[in-house]
N, C-alpha and C positions, 0 to 999 in steps of 0.2 A: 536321831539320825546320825551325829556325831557320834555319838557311845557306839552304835552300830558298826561304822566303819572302822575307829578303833580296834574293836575287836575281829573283825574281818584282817586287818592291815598287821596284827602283832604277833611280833615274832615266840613261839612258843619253844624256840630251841634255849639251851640253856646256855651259858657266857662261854666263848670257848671254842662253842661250834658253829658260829656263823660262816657265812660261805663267803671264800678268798674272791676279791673284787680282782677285775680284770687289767684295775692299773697295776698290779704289786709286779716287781719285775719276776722272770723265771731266775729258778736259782741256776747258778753258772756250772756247768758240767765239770766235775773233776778231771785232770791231765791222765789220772789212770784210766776213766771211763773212755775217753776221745782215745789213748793208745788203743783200745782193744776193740773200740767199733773201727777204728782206722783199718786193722789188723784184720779184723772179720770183711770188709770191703775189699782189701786186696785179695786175699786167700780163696772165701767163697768163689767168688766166681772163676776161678781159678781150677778148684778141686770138681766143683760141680761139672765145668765142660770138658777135662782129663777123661771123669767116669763115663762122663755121655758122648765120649768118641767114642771108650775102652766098649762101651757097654755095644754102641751100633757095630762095631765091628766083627766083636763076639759074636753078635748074634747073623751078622751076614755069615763069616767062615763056618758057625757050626751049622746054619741051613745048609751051604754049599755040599755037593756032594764031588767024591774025589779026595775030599781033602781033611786033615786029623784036626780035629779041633784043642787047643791049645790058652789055657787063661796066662800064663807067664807071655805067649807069644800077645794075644790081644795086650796084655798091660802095655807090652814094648813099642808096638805098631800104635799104639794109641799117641808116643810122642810127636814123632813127626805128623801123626794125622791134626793132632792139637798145633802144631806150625801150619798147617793147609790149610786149618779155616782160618785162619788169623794171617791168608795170602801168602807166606810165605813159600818161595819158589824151592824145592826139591828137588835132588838128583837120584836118579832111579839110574844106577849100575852106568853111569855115566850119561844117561838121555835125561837132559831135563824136562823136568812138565812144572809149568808156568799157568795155564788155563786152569785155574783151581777152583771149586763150586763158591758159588757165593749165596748159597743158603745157610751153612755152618757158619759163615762169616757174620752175616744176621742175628743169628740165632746166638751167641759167645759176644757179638755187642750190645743184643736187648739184655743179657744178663749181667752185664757191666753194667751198663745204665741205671738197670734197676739197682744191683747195691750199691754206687754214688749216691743215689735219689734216697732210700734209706739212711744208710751214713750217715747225709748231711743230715736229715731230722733229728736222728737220734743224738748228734754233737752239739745241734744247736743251730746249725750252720741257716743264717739270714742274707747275709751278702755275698758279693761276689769273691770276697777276701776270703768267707771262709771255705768257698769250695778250693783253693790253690791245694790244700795237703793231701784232700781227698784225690784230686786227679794226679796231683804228682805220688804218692801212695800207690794209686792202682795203676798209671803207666810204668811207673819203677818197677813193681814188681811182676807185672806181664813181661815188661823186655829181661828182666832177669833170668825169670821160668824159661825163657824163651832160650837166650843164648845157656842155657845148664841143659836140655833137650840135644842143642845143635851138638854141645862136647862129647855129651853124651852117646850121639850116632855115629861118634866118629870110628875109623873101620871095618861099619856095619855097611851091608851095599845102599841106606839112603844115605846119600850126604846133604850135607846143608849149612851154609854159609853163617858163623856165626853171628857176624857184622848186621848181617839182612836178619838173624834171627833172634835180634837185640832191637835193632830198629824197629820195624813193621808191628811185633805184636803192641811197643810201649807207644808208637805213634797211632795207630789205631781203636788201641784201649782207651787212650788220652783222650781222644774226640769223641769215644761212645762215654765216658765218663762226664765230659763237658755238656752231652747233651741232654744224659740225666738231671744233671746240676742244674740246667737253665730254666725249668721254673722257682726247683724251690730254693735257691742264687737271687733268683730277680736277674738273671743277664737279659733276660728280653727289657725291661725300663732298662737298664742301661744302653744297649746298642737306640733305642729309641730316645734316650734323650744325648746320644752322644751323636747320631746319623742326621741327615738332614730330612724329615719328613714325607717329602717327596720322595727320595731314595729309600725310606721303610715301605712305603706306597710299594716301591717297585721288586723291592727284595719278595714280600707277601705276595704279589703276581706271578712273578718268576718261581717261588715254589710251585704256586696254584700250575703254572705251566708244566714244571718237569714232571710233575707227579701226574700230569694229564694224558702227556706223551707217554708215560712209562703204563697209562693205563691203555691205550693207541698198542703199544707193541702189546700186550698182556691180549688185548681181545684177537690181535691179526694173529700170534701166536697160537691161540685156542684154537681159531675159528679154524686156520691150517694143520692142527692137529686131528681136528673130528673129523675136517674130509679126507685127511689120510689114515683114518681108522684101522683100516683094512692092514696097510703097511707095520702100523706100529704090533698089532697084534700078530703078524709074522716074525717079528725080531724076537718075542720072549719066547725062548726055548720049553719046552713040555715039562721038565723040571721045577720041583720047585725052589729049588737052592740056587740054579742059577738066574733064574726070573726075577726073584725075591732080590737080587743081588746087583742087575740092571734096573728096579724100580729102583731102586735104593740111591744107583748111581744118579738118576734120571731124574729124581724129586731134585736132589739135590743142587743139579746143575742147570735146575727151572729159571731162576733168576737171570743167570745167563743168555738163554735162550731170548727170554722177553728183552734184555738188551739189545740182544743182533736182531727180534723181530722191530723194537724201534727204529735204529738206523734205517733196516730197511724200508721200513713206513716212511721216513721224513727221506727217503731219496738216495745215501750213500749204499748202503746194501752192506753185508758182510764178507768174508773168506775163510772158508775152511781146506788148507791147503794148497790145492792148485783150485780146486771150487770156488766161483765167485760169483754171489746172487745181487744184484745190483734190481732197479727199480727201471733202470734204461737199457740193463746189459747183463748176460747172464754169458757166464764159461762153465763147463762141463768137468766133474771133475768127483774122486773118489767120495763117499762119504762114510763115516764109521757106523759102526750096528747101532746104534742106541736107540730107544727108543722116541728120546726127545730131540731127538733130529731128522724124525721123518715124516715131518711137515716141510720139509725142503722139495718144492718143484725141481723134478729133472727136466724142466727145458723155463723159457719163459714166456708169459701168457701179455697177450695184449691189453688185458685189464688191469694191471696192474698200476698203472697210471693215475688209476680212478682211487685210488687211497692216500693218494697227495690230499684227497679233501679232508681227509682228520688232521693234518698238521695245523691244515690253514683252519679247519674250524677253534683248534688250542689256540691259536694265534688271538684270534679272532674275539676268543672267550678273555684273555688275559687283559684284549683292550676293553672288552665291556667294562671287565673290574677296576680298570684306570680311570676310566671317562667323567669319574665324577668328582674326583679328589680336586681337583681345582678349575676355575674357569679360565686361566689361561694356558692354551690350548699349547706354546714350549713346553711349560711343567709337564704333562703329559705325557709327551714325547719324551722329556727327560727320563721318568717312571719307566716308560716301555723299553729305553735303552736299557735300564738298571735291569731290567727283568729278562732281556734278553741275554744279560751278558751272567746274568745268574744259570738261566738255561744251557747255552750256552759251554760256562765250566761245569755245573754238571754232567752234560754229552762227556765230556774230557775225561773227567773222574770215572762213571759208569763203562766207558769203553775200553779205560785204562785196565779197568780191574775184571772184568770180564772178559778178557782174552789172555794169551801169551802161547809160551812152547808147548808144545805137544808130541815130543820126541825128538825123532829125524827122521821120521816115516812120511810117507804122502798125506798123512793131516796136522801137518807140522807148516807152519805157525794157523792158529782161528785168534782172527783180531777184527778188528771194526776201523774204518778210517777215520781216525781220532780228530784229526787237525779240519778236513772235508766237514766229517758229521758236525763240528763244533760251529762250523760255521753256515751249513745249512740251516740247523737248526735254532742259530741266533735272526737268521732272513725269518722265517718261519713267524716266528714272534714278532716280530720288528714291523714286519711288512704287513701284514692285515688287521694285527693289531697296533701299529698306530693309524693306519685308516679307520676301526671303529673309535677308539679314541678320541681322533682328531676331531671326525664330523659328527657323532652319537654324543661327545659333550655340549655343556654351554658354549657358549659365544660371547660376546660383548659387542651389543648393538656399537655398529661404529657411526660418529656424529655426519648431520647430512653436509652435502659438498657448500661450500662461501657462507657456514655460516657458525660464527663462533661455538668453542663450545660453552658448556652451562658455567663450569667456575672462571673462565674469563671473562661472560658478560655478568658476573657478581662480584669479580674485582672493579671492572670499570664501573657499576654501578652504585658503589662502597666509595670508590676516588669519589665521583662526581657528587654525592653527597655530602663528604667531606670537608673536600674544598670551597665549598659557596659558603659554607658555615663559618669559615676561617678568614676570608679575606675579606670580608663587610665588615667585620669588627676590629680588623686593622686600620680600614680608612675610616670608620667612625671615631676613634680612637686620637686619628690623625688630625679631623677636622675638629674636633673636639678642642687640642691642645692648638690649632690654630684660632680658633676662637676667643679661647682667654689672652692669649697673646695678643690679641688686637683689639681685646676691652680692657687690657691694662694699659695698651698703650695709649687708649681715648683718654682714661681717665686720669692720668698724669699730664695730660694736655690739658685738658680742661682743667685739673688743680693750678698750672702754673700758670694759665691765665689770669686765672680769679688771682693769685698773690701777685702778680706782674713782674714775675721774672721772666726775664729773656731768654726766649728760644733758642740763644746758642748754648747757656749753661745745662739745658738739659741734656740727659744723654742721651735720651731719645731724637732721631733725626726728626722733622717735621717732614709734612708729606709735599712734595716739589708743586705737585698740582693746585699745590689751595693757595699761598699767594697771588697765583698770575689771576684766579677767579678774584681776588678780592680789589687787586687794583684796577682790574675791566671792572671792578663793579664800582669802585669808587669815583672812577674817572667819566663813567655813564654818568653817573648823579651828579657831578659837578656842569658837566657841559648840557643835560639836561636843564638845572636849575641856569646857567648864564642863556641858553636858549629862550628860557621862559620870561628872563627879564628883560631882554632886549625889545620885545615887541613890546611890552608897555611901557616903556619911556617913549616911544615914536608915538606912540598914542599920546 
């Protein structure tokens, strides 16, 4: 049976080719490999979202009908369109436009992410130390590209601000770079062993929340798009170049849209223009042809009221996911703050970036009430979910009314065992050492009797009481025995 397993267990490869164990370290990437995966992370995604402006634009002008289709003008127009998805505000023949889609913006930051998230592997990269060159790499050269575009437009009728067009793409790349990094970084153990617990608790709720509400405006959106069906299929022209050209605009500026259908969901409402759709208050007012804006009511409806119930049911959901992290019901509360105040700057962010200029026409400025929605939207969360929270968590039975609790009648019961142990054996101790002291001092009485030394040489005192017994006793026996003699001699 031994020979058996032997031969099952033995390795038949020859010296040489055993298989590398899992403790041997990796070997360390060379300084030329890391420059050229660095190199390939900033550029790629870079190069890649230039072609896929150049390329969607192409293909809108040459559908379009009217107009000469041109690859040198798509190359040129593809500049400033690669600053629009990456937010950057544009001047068009002196009208600004600030309302920029924020699907391209999406779409040019998952592509960042993914070559950070690459990168790092291929360099090596384990910690958080080594994503630093990856993200300063890829913001440096986004905000570079960026301002060499803005010089570049200049005397052309777009303008654009180099300063904004240095900053935004390298601050926006940076954090879609950071956010590929953060699994294979490890930055999630970091913020978790550097956060306080309960505040990781509430940070994970508060995503679970904003992504809830963004899913709230996503559905009120839809739902107000199918019943204005009819509308939106009026606005695409019989054409196919100019349809093909509003869908195009209209995917685009989808995101957008589900932003202002939040606000309006959680209560503050939107404006486009002098138009303002509020959840309490509606004003009348132009709207532009598009197609993704004709799910807007021209008047307002009494039901509206009744969609305050999704906020409060996200609220509501984020305290379930609280309720159990700890038994004392502060923490909790703690949590749902952190989550609200995550919600909260989100509203800020999502409202910031989905609105701004839109010329100097009648749909000049479409914004959302940044400072209002941030703060509805933090009641929202706060308020029904720390009610499931508070009462759907544990409890800590509290102790009944006059009557100790359990570790103070276990200290008093600890004392009072203690103490009886300890002080018996101090007075036995006591009377102990009085005892032989008063059987030394009999027996040095008694020795100096027997030798007939005198009671003063001792140095022991004599006891006061035993003399005066002894002469009542000598003095009884004397007057006894003269009593007894007296009556026989009368005899």
């Amino acid at each position: 049976m031994v020979r058996f397993m032997k031969l099952l267990t033995r390795d038949e490869r020859p010296p040489g080719e055993e298989p590398v164990s899992d403790l041997v370290p990796e070997l360390e990437v060379s300084r030329a490999k890391r420059v050229r995966v660095l190199l390939a992370a900033a550029c790629a995604p870079l190069l890649f979202s230039y072609s896929a402006v150049a390329l969607v634009l192409a293909v809108v002008s040459f559908a379009a009908d009217r107009t000469r289709f041109s690859a040198s003008g798509a190359l040129l127009a593809a500049g400033p369109g690669w600053l629009a998805s990456w937010q950057v505000e544009l001047d068009l023949g002196g009208h600004p436009l600030g309302v920029l889609p924020l699907l391209p913006t999406l779409a040019v930051g998952w592509l960042v992410a993914r070559a950070a998230a690459r990168a790092a592997r291929r360099a090596g990269g384990r910690t958080p130390a080594d994503a630093v060159p990856v993200v300063t790499v890829i913001a440096g050269a986004h905000a570079l590209f960026g301002v060499l575009i803005a010089l570049m437009a200049g005397g052309s009728p777009i303008d654009v601000n180099p300063l904004t067009a240095f900053c935004v793409p390298g601050l926006l790349a940076g954090l879609a770079a950071i956010a590929g990094l953060a699994r294979v970084c490890g930055l999630p153990a970091v913020v978790r062993n550097r956060f306080d617990p309960v505040a990781v608790h509430g940070l994970r709720a508060g995503a679970l929340g904003l992504a809830s509400l963004i899913a709230c405006g996503a559905v009120v959106f839809t739902a107000a798009t199918a019943l204005s069906w009819s509308t939106v299929d009026s606005l695409f022209e019989p054409g196919f170049g100019a349809s093909f050209g509003l869908f195009v605009l209209s995917v685009a500026y989808l995101p957008n849209a589900v932003v202002a259908a939040l606000s309006f969901t959680t209560g503050p409402g939107f404006s486009v223009g002098s138009l303002t759709v509020g959840m309490f208050g509606y004003q009348e007012g132009k709207l532009p042809g598009v197609p993704v804006l004709a799910g807007i009511s021209s008047h307002h409806a009494v039901w509206w009221p009744a969609l305050l119930l999704l906020p409060a049911l996200v609220g509501a959901l984020v305290g379930w996911r609280i309720r159990a992290i700890d038994e004392d019901p502060m923490l909790r509360m703690r949590a749902i703050a952190v989550a609200g105040a995550l919600v909260a700057f989100g509203c800020v962010v999502l409202g910031t970036v989905s609105g701004g200029r839109l010329g100097d026409g009648p749909f000049d400025p479409v914004s959302v009430p940044v400072g209002v929605a941030s703060v509805i939207a933090f009641c929202w969360i706060v308020v029904p979910g720390g009610f499931v929270a508070f009462f759907a968590g544990p409890h800590e039975a509290p102790a009944p009314p006059g009557e100790p609790e359990v570790e103070d009648v276990a200290e008093e019961v600890v004392e009072t065992e203690e103490e009886p142990a300890e002080e018996p054996e101090a007075e036995v101790l006591e009377d102990e050492a009085l005892d032989e002291e008063a059987l030394d001092e009999e027996a040095e009485e008694e020795l100096a009797r027997e030798l007939g030394e005198d009671t003063d040489e001792i140095p022991a005192e004599p006891e006061p009481e035993a003399e005066p017994e002894q002469e009542i006793a000598v003095t009884e026996s004397t007057d006894g025995s003269g009593d007894e003699s007296a009556p026989g001699d009368d005899r």
